[in-house]
Phi, psi and omega in degrees: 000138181292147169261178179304307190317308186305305168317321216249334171299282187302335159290307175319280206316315176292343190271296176306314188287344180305298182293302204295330188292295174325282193294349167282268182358322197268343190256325195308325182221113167251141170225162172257160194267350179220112161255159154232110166253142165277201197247149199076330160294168161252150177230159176257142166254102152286147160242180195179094174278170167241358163240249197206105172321329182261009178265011194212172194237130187226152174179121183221210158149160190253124169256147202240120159242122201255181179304127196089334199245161174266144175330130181245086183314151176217320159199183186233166312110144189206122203048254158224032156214160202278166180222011184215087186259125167311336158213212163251311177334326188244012172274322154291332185259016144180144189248111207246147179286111185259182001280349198275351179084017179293159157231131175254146196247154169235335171220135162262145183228167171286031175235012142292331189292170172113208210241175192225115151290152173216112172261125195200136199249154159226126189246135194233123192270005198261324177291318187055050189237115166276109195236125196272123169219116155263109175225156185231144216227115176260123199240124145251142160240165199205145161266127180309162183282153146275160171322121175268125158285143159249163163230158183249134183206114032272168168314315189283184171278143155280119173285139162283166216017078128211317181290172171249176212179092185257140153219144200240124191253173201210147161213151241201315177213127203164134154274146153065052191289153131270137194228155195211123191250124144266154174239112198037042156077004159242127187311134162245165196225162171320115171221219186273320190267326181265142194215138171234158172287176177244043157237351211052040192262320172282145145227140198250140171241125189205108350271199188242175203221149182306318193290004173279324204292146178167189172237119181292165181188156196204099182273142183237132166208181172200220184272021213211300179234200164162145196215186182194144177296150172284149205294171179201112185284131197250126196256142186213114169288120224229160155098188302348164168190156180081009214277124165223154183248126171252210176142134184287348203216156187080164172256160219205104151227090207123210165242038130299125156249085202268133161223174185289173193280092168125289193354135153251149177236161189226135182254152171242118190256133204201138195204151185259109191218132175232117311304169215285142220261162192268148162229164176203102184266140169227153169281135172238137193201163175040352174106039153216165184258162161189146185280170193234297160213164214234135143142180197297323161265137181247138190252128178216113180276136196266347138330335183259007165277159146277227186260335162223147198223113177255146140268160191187125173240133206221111178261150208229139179245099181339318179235000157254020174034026177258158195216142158201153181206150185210135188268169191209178152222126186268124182244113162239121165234169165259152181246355181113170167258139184336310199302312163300327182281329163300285210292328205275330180314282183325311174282347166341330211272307210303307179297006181293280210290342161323291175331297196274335156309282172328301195311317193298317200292320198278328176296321176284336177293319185305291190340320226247347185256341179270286202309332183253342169294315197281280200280316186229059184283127215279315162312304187302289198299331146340295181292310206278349155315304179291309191260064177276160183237124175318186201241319191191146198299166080037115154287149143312152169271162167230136178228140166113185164213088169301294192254086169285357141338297171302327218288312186283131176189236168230155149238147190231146191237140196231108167309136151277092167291047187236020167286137170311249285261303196296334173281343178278334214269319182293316169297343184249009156288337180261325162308320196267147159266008155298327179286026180238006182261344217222099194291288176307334184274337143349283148329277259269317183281351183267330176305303197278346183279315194321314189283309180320289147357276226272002152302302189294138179332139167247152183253138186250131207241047205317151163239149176280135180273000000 
């Protein structure tokens, strides 16, 4: 008796050459499982073997089964070449393609479409191995689509939640169409509102509503091509929605308004309305109303109030018979005057402008402190005082007027400098570091150098004219 393991080893090995057997079989031959041809074109059933034509002996053939119909031989084959077409009818309207075992349609009709079998043996002669290969190619044909029209209906502007909205998309040529609707270039899908056909070519919108308004389109295809239509805009009568009352003027807290005593103030009722929606302002006061004027602005003096005041502006839309309305409270008080408010607005400002003077002040002091180490430094101008160089050497003096020839001319006075007192007075002016700490004292000793100078004797030095 066998034991288990050995059995069970050997079902594995047989399981296996089973699968591995499969997956060769399954690489021998590809086909594709779907063609789409048009119609008046030709298609190729292309094949696509994986081995080497000349080691194996092939002998098959292709059957036609059509929607509804029974299996059709159309011809058989033996290597490469057929050796059998089933009738002469079917002798033009298909061909078959060696070396691969291919089939050609050369024009398609609708009595091409349906599924195309390939039955096929392969004897491979050096393995002396017969391997069965069955495959199916499924063909449709189709007419490219034409450019699809839509229409609208009704036509005119719609009012919301009461009219309805059909659009019908159309085509003049095309097989197996599909339809698609966009709104602003975005697909719409099946909702509470939106209704489709069951190719999608009508869409119902019931009712329509402001979030409907856009621009329609309608895509048409099918396997083969595919187009869209020009767009078609849908107007839908709306409103009121949004009612707010605004004003430039007084402060707003809430649906309060305060403003100062004598202000005229102007009000605005504003609303999202197709077409633009009626106002109606009314006053409430002792618990009772009145109207005050009909448009869109209220004109109001605030002298002619009391210390509070309600309002209510209630808009009204003509053609969608729809109302909304909101109330406010006017209040006078005081706020200040434009004038108080520009200083306080201003000084907001002031450590700004504070800021930036200091910034200005210290920079200009640096300038002015560089500019005087560099350009005018109280030593230099001391030395080039002292060390000015006379015009001409020392004369005799002459007193009297021996010649008054001589006398006339130009003269020019020349200080000596080799008196003690004006060199001890520069020198010990140059010595002390005090005038260099001290801007008056500075003044005070080139003032006091000046007078000294301008004491001492002078040499007349004429020049002849």
């Amino acid at each position: 008796m066998e034991a288990p393991g050995r059995r069970t080893f050997v079902a594995l090995c047989f399981y296996t050459a089973l699968l591995t057997l499969s997956e060769v079989n399954s690489e021998f031959v590809h086909v594709p499982s779907v063609l789409n041809g048009v119609k008046g074109k030709s298609l190729l059933l292309s094949v696509e073997t994986h081995f080497q034509n000349e080691d194996v002996e092939i002998q098959g053939s292709w059957y036609q089964t059509r929607p509804g119909g029974p299996k059709t031989l159309l011809v058989t084959f033996h290597n490469h070449s057929a050796i059998m077409v089933a009738t002469m009818r079917q002798r033009n309207r298909f061909f078959f393609q060696p070396p691969n075992t291919s089939l050609l349609i050369p024009r398609l009709d609708e009595g091409a479409e349906g599924d195309y079998h390939l039955d096929l043996d392969i004897h491979f002669l050096q393995r002396q191995e017969l391997v069965r290969v069955e495959r199916t190619i499924h063909v449709t044909v189709d007419v490219p689509v034409s450019t699809p029209v839509i229409q609208k209906t009704p036509s005119s502007t719609v009012v919301e939640d009461k009219d309805n909205v059909t659009w019908t998309c159309l085509v003049e040529n095309g097989t197996r169409v599909q339809y698609q609707w966009l709104r602003n270039n975005m697909p719409l899908d099946a909702s509470d509102c939106y209704q489709f056909s069951q190719d999608n070519s009508t869409l119902v919108i019931s009712p329509v509503r402001k979030k409907d308004i856009g621009q329609y389109r309608c895509l048409a295809r099918n396997h083969i091509s595919q187009r869209q239509s020009h767009t078609l805009d849908l107007n839908v009568f709306y409103g009121p929605y949004n009612l707010a009352v605004k004003s430039d003027h007084g402060l707003r807290t809430g649906e309060v308004f305060t403003v100062n005593p004598g202000e005229l103030v102007f009000f605005d009722c504003q609303a999202d309305s197709n077409p633009p929606n009626s106002c109606m302002w009314i006053s409430k006061a002792n618990n009772a109303t009145e109207v005050i004027t009909v448009g869109l602005r209220l004109e109001v003096t605030s002298y002619k109030l009391a210390q509070a005041e309600e309002f209510l502006c209630r808009a009204f839309n003509n053609v969608t018979q729809k109302q909304d309305e909101t109330q406010f409270t006017l209040v006078v008080a005081s706020l200040g005057t434009g004038k108080e408010r520009y200083v306080q607005e201003s000084n907001s400002f002031s450590p700004l402008a504070a800021i930036t003077l200091s910034c200005l002040f210290i920079t200009g002091c640096m300038l002015l402190v560089y500019f005087i180490k560099t350009c005018h430094h109280p030593k230099r101008v001391l030395m080039n005082i002292y060390n000015r160089p006379l015009t001409e050497p020392k004369r005799p003096h002459r007193s009297g007027h021996e010649d008054a020839t001589e006398d006339f001319g130009i003269y020019e006075f020349v200080s000596i400098p080799g008196k003690m007192e004006s060199t001890q007075v520069c020198c010990m002016s140059c010595n002390n570091s005090a005038w260099y700490k001290s801007p008056s004292f500075l003044l005070e000793h080139l003032f006091h150098i000046v007078v000294t100078l301008g004491n001492e004797p002078m040499l007349q030095s004429p020049h002849r004219g």
